[in-house]
C-alpha positions as CSV (number, residue, x, y, z in Angstrom):
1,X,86.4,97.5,76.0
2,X,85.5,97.7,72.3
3,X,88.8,97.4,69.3
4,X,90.9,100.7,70.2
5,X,92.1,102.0,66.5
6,X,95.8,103.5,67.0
7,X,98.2,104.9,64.7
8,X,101.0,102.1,64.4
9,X,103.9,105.4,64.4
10,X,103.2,107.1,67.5
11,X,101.6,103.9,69.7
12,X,104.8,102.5,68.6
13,X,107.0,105.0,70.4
14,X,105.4,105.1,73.4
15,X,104.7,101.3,73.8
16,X,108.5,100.2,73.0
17,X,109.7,102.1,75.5
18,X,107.5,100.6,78.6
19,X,108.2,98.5,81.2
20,X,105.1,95.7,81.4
21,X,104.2,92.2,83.0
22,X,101.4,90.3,81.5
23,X,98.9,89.0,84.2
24,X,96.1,86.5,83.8
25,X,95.4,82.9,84.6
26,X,97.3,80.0,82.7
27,X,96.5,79.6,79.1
28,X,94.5,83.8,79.3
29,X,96.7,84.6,76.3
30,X,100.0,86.2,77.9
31,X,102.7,84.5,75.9
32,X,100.7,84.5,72.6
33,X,100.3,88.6,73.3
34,X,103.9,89.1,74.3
35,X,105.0,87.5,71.1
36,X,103.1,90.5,69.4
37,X,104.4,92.8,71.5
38,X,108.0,91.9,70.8
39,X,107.2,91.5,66.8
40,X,105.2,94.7,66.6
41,X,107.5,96.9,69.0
42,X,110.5,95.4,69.8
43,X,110.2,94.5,73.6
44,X,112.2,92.0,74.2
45,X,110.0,89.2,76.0
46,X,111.3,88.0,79.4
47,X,110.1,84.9,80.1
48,X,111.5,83.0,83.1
49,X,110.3,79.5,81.6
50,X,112.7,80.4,79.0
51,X,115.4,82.3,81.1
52,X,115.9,78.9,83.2
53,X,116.7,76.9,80.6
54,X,119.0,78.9,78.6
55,X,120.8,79.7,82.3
56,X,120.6,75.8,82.9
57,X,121.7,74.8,79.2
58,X,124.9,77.6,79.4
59,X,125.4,76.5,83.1
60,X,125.4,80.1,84.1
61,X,125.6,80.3,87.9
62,X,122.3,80.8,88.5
63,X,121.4,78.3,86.2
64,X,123.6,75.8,87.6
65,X,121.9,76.6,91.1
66,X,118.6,76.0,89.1
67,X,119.1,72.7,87.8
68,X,120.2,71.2,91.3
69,X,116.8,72.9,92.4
70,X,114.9,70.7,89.6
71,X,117.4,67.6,90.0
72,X,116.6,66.8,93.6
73,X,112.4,67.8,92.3
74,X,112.5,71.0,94.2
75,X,110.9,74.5,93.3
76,X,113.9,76.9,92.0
77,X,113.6,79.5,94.7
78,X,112.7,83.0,94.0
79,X,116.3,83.8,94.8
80,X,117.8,82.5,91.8
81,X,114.4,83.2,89.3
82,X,115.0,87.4,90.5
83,X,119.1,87.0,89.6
84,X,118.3,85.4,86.7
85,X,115.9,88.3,85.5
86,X,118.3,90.6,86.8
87,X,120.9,89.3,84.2
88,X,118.9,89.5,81.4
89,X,117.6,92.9,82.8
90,X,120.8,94.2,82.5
91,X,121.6,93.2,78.5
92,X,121.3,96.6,76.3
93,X,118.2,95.4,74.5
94,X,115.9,95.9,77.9
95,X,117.7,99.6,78.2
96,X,113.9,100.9,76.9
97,X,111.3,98.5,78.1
98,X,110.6,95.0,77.9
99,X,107.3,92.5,78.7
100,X,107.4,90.1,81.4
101,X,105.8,87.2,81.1
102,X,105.3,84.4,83.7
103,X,106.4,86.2,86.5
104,X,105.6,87.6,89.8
105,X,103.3,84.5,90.4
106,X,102.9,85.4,94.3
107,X,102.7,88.6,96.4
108,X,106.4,88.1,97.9
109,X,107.7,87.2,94.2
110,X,106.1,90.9,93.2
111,X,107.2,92.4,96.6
112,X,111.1,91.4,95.8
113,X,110.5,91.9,91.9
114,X,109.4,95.6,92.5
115,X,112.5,95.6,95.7
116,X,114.9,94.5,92.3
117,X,113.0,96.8,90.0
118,X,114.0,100.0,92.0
119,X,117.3,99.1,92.2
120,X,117.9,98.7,89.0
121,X,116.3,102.1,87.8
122,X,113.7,99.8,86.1
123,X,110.3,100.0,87.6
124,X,107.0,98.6,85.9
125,X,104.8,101.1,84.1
126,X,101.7,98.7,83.5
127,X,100.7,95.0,83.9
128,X,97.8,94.6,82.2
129,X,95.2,91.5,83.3
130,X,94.0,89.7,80.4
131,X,90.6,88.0,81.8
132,X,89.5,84.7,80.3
133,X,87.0,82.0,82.1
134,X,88.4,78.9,82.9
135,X,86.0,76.8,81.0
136,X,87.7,78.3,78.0
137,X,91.2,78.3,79.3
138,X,90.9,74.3,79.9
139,X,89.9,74.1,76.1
140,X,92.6,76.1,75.0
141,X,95.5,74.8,77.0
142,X,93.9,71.2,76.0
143,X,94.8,72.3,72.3
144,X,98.0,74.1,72.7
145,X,101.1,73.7,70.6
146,X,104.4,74.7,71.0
147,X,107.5,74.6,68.6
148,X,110.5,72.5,70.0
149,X,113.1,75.1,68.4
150,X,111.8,78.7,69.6
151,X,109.2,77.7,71.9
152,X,106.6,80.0,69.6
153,X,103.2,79.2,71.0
154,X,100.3,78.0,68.9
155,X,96.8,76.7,69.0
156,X,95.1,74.3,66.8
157,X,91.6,75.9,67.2
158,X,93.4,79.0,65.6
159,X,95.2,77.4,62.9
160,X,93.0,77.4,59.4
161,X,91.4,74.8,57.7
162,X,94.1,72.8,55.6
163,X,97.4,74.1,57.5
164,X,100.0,72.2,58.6
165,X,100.7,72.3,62.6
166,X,104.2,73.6,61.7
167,X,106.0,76.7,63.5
168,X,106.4,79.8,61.2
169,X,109.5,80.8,62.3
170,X,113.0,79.9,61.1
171,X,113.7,77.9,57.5
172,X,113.0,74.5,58.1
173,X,109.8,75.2,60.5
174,X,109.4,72.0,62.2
175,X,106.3,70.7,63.5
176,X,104.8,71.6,66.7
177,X,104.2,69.3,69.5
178,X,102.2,69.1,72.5
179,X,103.9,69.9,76.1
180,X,103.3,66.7,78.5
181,X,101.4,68.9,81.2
182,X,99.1,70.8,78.7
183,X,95.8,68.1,79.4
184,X,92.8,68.9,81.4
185,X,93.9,67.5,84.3
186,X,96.4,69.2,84.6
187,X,95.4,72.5,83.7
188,X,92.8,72.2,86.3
189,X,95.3,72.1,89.1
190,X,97.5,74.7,88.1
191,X,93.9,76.9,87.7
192,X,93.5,76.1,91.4
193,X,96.9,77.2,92.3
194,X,96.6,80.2,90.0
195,X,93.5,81.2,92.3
196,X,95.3,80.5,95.7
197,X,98.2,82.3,94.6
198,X,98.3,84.3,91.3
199,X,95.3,86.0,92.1
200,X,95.5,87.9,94.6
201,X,98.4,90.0,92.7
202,X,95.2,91.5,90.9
203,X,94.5,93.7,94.4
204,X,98.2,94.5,95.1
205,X,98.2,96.0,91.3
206,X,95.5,97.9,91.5
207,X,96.2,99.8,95.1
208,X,100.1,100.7,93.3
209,X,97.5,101.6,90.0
210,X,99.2,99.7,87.8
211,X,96.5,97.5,86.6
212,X,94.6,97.6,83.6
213,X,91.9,94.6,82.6
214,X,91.1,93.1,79.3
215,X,88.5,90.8,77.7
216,X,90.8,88.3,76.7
217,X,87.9,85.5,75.5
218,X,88.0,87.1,72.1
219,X,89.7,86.0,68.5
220,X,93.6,86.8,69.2
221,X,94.0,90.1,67.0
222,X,91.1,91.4,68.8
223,X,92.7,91.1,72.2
224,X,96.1,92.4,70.5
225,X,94.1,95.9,69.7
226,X,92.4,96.0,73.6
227,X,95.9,95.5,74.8
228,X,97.2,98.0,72.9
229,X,94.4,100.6,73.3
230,X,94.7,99.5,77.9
231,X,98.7,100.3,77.7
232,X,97.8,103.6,75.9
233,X,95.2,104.5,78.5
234,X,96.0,105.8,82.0
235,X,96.0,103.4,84.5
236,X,92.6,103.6,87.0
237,X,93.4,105.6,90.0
238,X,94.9,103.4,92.9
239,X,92.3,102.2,95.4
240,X,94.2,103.6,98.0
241,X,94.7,106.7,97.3
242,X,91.1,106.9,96.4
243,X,90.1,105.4,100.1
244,X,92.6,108.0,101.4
245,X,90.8,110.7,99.2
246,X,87.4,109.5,100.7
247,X,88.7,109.0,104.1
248,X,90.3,112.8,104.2
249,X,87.0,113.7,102.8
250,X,84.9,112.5,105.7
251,X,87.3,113.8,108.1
252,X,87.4,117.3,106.8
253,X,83.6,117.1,106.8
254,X,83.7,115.8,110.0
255,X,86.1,118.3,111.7
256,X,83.5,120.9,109.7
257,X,80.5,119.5,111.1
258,X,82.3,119.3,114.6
259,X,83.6,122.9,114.5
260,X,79.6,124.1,113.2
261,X,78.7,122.3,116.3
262,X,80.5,123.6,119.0
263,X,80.0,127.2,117.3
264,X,75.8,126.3,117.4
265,X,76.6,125.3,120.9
266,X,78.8,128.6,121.8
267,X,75.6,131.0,121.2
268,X,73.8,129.8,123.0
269,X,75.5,129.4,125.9
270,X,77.0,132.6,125.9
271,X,73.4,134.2,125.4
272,X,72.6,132.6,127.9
273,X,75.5,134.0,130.2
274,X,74.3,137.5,129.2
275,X,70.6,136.5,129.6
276,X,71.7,134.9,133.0
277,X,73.6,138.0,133.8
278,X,70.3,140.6,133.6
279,X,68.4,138.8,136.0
280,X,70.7,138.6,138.0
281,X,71.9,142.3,138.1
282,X,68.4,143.0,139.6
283,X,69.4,141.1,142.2
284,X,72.3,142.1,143.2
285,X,71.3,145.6,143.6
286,X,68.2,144.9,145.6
287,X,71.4,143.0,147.8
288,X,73.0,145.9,147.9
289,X,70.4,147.7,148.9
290,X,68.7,145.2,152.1
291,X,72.9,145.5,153.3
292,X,73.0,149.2,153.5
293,X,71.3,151.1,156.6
294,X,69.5,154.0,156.4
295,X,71.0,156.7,157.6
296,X,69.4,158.0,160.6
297,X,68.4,161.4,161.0
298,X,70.7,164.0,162.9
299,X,69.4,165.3,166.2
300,X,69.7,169.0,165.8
301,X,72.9,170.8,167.5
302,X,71.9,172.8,170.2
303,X,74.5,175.2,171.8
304,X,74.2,174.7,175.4
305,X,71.8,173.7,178.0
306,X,67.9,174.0,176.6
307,X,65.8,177.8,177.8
308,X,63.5,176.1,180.6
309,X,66.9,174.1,182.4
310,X,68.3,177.7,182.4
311,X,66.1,179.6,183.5
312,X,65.6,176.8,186.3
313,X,69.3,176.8,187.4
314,X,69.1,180.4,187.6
315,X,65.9,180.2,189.6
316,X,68.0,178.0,192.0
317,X,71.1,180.0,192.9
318,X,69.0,182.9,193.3
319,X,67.2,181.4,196.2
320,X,70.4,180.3,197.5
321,X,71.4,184.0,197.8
322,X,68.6,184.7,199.8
């Protein structure tokens, strides 16, 4: 996808009021493009990283619930992540859209998220999949900086020649540092379990079509203006629906070819009743005929005896008189 030129004044309306979570493989770009998102736009950036620790550091109840989830080295259950985005969910700055970032990381996690999502009258209108390989992911995570106030993200391969590593936020901007878990290492195990688990959200996106893909191995503005110009795209038609399409497809064409079949097969057959049907009508009347008799020819009526019989008779009784 090549640099998408929009005007700042209409994109702007449409993008701050969407609904969007930010997909892609640890270290792909999603915090560092939700951070323009919220400067350009105004969505408010949902982060769960961050909405753990400000629950656990207020000592909300969810957050309360969280830290004795981290205390005893346990995984904060999905539970307590979806009320704690529910909270924030429900704050008036998230009343038009907002960007979530970090979160479904699993299939059940974006099962319950969308379960949540309906409830709430807040469903997702895009996530968009910002596509990086891992050979560069591993370099940038390796050089990754964050600021220890308002956890702004920043890279030292970005930053130019003769700038301080300091955050550019707030008055005293204080100097980034470098998260224990951001080293090779590392990042190669969470790509693993990114694979395994993350992944596969990239199918379930696309059948609900919802998903849109970017180039994300590209300088940061440049992904900034593909995201913008994939939000302001329709999304691709869902694979389902296009599987049902082709599947009714083949079954109407089937039903046709099955109907143009049995018509084919009709024809002849019933030609073949009528053809059938002559011959034998021959047939039947030559039957008809061998039953009857002929009728035999009347012996003529005579009235009386024949001449000769009476003329004998009366020869008889004559003789008799004598």
């Amino acid at each position: 996808m090549g640099v998408f030129a929009f005007d700042p004044g209409d994109a702007g309306r449409y993008l701050s009021a969407m609904r969007i979570v930010l997909l892609g493989a640890p270290g792909s770009g999603k915090g560092t493009q939700a951070q323009r998102l919220v400067e350009r736009f105004g969505l408010p950036q949902i982060s769960t990283g961050d909405l753990l620790r400000s629950a656990v550091a207020r000592g909300t109840p969810y957050g309360l619930q969280a830290k004795a989830a981290m205390d005893a080295g346990q995984l904060v259950s999905d539970a307590v992540v979806l009320g704690i985005i529910r909270d924030r969910l429900a704050e008036s700055d998230t009343l038009r859209g907002y960007v979530l970032d970090g979160f479904p990381r699993n299939q059940a996690q974006a099962r319950a998220l969308a379960a949540m999502l309906r409830e709430i009258g807040k469903p997702l209108d895009a996530v968009v999949l910002i596509e990086v390989p891992y050979k560069e992911i591993v370099k940038r995570i390796a050089g990754r900086r964050s600021c220890p106030k308002c956890a702004a993200v920043y890279n030292i391969h970005d930053v130019g020649p003769g700038e301080a590593l300091r955050c550019r936020n707030g008055n005293d901007h204080p100097p980034l540092v470098q998260r224990p878990d951001d080293n090779e290492a590392t990042v190669t195990k969470r790509l693993e379990v990114y694979e395994k688990s993350t992944r596969p959200l990239v199918d379930l996106y696309a059948k609900q079509g919802l998903l849109r893909r970017i180039d994300g191995d590209a300088p940061t503005d440049t992904v900034t203006q593909r995201l913008m110009g994939a939000l302001l795209q329709p999304a691709p038609a869902s694979k389902a629906a296009s599987r049902s399409g082709r599947k009714t497809g083949r079954k109407s064409a089937a039903k046709r070819k099955t109907a143009s079949k049995r018509k084919s097969a009709a024809k002849p057959k019933s030609a073949a009743k009528r053809k059938g049907a002559a011959k034998r009508k021959p047939a039947a009347k030559r039957k008809t005929a061998a039953k009857r008799k002929p009728v035999a020819k009347r012996k003529p009526v005579t009235r009386g005896k024949p001449v000769a019989k009476r003329k004998k008779a009366v020869a008889k009784r004559k003789t008799r008189r004598r």
